[in-house]
N, C-alpha and C positions, 0 to 999 in steps of 0.2 A: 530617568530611564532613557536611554537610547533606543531610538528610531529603528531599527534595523533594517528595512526597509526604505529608511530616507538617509541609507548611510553611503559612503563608500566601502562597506564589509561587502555586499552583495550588486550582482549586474542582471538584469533579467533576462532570461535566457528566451529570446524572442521567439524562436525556433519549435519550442516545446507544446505540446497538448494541453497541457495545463501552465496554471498559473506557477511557474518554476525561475528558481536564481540561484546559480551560484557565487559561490564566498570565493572572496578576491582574495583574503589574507592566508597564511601559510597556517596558521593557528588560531583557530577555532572551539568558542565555547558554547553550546547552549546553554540559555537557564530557564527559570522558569518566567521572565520576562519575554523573552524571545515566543515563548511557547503561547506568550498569552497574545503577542503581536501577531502572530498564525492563525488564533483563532477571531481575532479581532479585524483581521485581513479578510478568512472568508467571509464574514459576515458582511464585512461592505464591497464585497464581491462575488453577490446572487449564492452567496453557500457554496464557492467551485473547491475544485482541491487547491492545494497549492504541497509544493515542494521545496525547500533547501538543499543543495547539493553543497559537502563542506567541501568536495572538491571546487578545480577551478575550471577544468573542463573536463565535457563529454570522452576527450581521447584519452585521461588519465586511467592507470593500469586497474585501479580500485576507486568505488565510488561508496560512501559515506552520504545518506541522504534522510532528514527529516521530512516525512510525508503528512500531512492533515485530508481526510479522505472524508466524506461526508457522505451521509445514511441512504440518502434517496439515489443515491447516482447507482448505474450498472458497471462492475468490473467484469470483463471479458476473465474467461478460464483461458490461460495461459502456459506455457514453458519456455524455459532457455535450453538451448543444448547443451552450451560446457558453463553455464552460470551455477552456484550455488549461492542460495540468498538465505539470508536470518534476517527474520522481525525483534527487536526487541519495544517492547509497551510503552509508552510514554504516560498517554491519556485514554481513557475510555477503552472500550470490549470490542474485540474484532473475532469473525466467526475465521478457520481456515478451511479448505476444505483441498482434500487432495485425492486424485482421481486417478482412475487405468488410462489406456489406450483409445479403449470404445467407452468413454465417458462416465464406467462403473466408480461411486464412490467407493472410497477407500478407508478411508480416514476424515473426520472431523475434528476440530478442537477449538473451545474456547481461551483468548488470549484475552488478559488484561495487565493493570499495573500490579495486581493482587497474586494468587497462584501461579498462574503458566504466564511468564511473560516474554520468554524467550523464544522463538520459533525456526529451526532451520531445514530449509527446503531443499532436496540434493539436486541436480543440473538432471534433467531431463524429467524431472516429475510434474506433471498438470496438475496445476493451484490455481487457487482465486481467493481472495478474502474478501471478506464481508463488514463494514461497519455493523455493529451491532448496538450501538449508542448514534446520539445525533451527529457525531462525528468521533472519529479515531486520528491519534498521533501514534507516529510510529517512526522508529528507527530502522532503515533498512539497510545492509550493508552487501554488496557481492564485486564481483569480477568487473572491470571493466575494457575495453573500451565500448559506452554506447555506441551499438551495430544497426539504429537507424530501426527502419523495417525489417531488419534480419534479427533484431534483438532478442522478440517473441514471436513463438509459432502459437497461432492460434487452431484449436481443436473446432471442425464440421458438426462434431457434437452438443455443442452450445452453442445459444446466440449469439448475435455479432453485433445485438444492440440496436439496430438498427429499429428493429419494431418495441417497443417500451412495453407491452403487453405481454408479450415472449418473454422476457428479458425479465420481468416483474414477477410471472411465474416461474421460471425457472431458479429465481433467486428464493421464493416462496418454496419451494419442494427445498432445497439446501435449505432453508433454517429450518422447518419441518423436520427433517431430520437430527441436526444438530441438537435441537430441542427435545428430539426421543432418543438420541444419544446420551445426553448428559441426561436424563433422567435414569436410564439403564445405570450407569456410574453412580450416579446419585441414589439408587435404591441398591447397589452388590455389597 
């Protein structure tokens, strides 16, 4: 099995928030070795995320990225302006949840590799996803070029993270929900 990580296919994008690399090559496969080096990567690195980009850089028009996102971390509620993004499942159950203006839920749904694995978010909608397993893989694909700090707006209506308590419950009320959601569906 190759290394992918100890290869020449990927450069680590030293720039990034998380643990992220882009593919050097023009063509691009994942498999499920690669998938298993991903999760074998966060583990010996404190459980962070990590990301493949099958692009080769940030400024490329479209970006193709394998993400591994794990259960305890907080994802900020977010939007793009002119982005539209699709999840599609790889591994494991992610919660979506998608919001108003003034931080009314909207919409929830459960993703996995099973029923709903496809998910697409239109450009200016507030989302956040949720691990809902010890970690989630996932395929994300939108518009690019990465805009830096302009990329996402982040909403005054949710935490910023910064307190883990905030941030703990306010992730606490969204599965709450989700969980009286799908049971509404699950009993119509």
């Amino acid at each position: 099995m190759k290394k992918i990580f100890e290869s020449s296919y990927v450069k680590q994008d030293k720039n990034a928030k998380t643990l992220s690399f882009f593919c050097t090559k023009d063509l691009v496969m994942i498999n499920r070795d690669i998938i298993s080096q991903l999760v074998e990567k966060t583990k010996n690195n404190g459980n962070c995320d990590i990301r493949i980009s099958l692009h080769k850089s940030p400024l490329e028009d479209f970006h193709n990225m394998i993400i591994l996102q794990n259960k305890n971390n907080y994802y900020r509620p977010h939007r793009h302006q002119r982005k539209v993004e699709s999840y599609q499942m790889i591994k494991g159950k992610m919660g979506i949840f998608i919001f108003n203006d003034d931080g009314e839920l909207l919409e929830s749904n459960v993703l996995s590799t099973g029923k709903n694995f496809i998910y697409r978010i239109s450009a200016n909608a507030w989302h956040v996803s949720i691990p809902l397993t010890e970690f989630v893989i996932f395929h994300e694909s939108k518009l690019g070029p990465f805009l830096g700090k302009d990329d996402s707006i982040f909403p005054k209506w949710a935490p910023d993270g910064s307190d883990p308590y905030t941030a703990k419950n306010f992730f606490a009320s969204l599965l709450k929900r989700l969980k009286n959601d799908m049971e509404v569906i699950k009993n119509a």
